[in-house]
C-alpha positions in Angstrom: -27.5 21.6 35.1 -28.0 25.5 34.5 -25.1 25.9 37.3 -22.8 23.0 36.0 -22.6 24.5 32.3 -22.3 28.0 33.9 -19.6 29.9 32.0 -18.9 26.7 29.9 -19.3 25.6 26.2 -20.9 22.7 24.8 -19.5 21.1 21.7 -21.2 17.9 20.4 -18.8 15.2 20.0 -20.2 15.1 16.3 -18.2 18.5 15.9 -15.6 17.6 18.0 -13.3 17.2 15.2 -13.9 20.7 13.1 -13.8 22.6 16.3 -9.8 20.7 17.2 -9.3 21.8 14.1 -10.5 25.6 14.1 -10.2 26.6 18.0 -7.6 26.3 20.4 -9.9 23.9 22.8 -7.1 24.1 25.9 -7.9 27.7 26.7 -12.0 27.1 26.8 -13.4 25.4 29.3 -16.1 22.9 27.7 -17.9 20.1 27.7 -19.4 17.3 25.6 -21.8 14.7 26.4 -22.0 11.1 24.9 -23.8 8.0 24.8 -21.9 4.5 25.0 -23.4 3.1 21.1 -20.7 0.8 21.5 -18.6 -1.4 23.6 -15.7 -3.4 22.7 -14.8 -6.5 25.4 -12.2 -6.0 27.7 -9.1 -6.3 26.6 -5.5 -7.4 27.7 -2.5 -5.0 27.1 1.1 -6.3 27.0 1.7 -5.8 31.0 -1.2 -7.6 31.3 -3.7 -5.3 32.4 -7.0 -4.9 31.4 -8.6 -2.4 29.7 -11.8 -1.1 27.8 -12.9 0.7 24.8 -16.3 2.6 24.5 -17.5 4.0 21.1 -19.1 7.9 22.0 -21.6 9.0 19.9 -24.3 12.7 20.5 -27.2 10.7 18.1 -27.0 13.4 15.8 -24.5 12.4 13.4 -24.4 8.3 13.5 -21.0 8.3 11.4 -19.1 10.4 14.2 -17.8 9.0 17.2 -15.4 9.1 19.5 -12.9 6.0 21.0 -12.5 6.3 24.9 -10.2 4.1 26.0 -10.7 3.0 30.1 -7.3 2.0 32.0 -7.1 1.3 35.5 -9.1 2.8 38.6 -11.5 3.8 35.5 -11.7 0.5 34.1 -12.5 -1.3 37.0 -15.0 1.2 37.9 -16.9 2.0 34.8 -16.1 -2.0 32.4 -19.9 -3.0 33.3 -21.4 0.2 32.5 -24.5 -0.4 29.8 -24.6 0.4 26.2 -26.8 3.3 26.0 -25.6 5.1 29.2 -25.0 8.9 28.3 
């Protein structure tokens, strides 16, 4: 892990939102981490494919999360993935 995060920043995703708001996030190279509180069923867009919605959340603040929305390759790959998978 000490390698992976090597000349990276973490930002919780329950300060996600203040640090959009207060840093220009496209010139830092970070990372969050997240666990799946919450999964929506898979849903149908209009051309008819499928797609899912996870709810993110760091356990540290409850009443911040993050939507990630899961189209194609990604979809089929990751829709069975359990609740409570970081």
């Amino acid at each position: 892990m000490d390698r992976k995060m090597a000349n990276r920043k973490l930002i919780r995703l329950s300060q996600l939102k203040s640090k959009l708001a207060a840093e220009n996030l496209e010139e830092i190279d970070w990372v969050t981490f997240g666990v799946i509180v919450k999964k929506i069923t898979p849903q149908s867009a209009n051309n008819g494919r499928t797609f899912s919605i996870w709810r993110l959340n760091d356990l540290r603040d409850l009443g911040q999360y993050v939507s990630l929305f899961l189209f194609g390759d990604v979809h089929k790959e990751h829709w069975k993935t359990d609740q409570g998978t970081v």
